[in-house]
N, C-alpha and C positions, 0 to 999 in steps of 0.2 A: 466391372462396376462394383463400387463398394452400397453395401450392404450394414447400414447398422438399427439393430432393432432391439437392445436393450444399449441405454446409454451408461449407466454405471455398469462394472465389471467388478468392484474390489479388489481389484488387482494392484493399483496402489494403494492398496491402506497402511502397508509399512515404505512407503515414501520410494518405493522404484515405479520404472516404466518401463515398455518395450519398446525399444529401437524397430526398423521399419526389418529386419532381418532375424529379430523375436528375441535378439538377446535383452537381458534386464540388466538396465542399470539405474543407478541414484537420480531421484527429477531433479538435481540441483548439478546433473552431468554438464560438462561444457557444449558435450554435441545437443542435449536435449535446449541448454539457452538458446543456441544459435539459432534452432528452426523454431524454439520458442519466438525469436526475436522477424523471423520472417511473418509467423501467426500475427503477432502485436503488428506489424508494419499491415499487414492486410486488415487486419481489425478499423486502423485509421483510413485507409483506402474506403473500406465500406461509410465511415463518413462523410469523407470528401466527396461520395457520388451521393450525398441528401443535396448538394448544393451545384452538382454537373448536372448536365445536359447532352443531347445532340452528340455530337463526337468525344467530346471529353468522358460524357459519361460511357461509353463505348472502350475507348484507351480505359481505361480507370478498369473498364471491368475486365479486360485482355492483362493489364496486370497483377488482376487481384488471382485468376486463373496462374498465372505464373507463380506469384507469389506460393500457392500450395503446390505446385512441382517443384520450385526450390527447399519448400519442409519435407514431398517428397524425398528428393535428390538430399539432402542433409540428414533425414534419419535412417540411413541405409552407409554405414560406414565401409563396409568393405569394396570397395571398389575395383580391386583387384580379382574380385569372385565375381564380377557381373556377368562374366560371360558362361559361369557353372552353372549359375540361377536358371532356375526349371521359368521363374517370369522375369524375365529381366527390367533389372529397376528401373524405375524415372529417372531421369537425369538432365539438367538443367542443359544446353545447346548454346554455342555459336549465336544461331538465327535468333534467338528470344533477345540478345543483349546487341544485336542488328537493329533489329527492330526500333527496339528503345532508341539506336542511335539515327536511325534514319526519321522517328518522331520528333524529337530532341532538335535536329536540326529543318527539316520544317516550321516547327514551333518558329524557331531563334532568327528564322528570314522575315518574319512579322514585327518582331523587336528592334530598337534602336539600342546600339551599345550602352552597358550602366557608366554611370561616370560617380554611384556611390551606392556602398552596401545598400541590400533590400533589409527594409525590419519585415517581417511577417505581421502581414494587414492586409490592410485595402478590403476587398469583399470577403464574403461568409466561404467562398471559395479558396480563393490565395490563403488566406490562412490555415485552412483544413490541410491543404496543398504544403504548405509551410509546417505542419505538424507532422505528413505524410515523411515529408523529409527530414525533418531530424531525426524521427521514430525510425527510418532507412537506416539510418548513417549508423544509431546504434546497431541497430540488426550486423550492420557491415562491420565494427567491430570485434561483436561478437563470433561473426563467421572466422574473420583473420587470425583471431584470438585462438578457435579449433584449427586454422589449418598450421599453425606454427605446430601444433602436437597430433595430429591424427590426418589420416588422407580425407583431401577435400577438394573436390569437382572444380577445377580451373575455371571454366563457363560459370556457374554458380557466384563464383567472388565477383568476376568481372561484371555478372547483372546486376549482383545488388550495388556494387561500386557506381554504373551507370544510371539505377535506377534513380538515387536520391538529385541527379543533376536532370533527371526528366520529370522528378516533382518541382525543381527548382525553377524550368524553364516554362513549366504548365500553372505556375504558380504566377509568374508574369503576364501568361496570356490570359488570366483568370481577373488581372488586372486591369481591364479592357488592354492588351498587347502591352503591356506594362505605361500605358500612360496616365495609372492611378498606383500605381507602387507607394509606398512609402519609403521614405529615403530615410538613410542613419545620415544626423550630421554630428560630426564631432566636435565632441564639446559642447553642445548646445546646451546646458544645463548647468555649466560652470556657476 
């Protein structure tokens, strides 16, 4: 159980941080974006559930819990020491990006196929939904971005990869089953 009971430390005041394994390095590190970028992605979750309910707000809050074992599992670089570790680290599983996938296709049997991109609309829902997922997508960048140069948790990439397409699919059913979407048409503005 974490334990925090002063919240300043000044331990960044000359612009480092500690990684989850107590090394310091620069807060503009590419590992510290990455799980930065997992924080901002849960930050937007906790809006989307001002506007969920009933099961959705339930899923929403199972990945807002994920989402901080993936900052877990991301500021813990060595991976190859996990099993020296006196506590052995979090780390992102299989079953979490399961999960997603077995939600993800539930959702998408209530749906009629698109036959045109979604704009991000319709309710106060779909859209938070719609922010949820691009704010993902960057996170997922930033992850691929650290694992081209430092070891990074295979399970880890593939959940945030899945994740942005189970805000995309909860984004339609948020849409009454997407029969309130908003459709791109093209060219309409010519």
């Amino acid at each position: 159980m974490v334990v925090l009971s002063k919240i300043y430390t000044k331990t960044g005041d000359a612009g480092e941080t500690a990684l989850g394994d107590g090394r310091r390095v620069a807060k503009f590190s590419i590992r510290v974006d990455a799980y930065g970028g997992a924080d901002e992605t849960n930050a937007t979750v906790g809006l989307a559930r001002q506007h969920a309910d009933g099961e959705m707000d339930a899923a929403l809050s199972r990945i807002q819990n994920d989402l901080f074992d993936l900052g877990a599992d991301l500021c813990r670089p060595d991976m190859e020491k996990d099993a020296e570790s006196e506590y052995p680290p979090l780390r992102m599983t299989a079953a979490q990006t399961e999960r997603l996938e077995a939600e993800i296709d539930a959702m998408n049997e209530k749906l009629e196929p698109l036959r045109s991109f979604v704009l991000p609309g319709g309710s106060a829902l779909s859209a938070a939904l719609h922010l949820c997922r691009t704010v993902s997508r960057r996170a997922e960048r930033g992850i691929v971005e650290l694992a081209t140069q430092e070891s990074v948790n295979g399970d880890a990439v593939r959940y945030i990869n899945r994740l942005s397409d189970w805000f995309f699919v909860a984004s339609r059913i948020a849409n009454d089953d997407g029969k309130s979407d908003v459709l791109w048409v093209p060219g309409a503005n010519r």
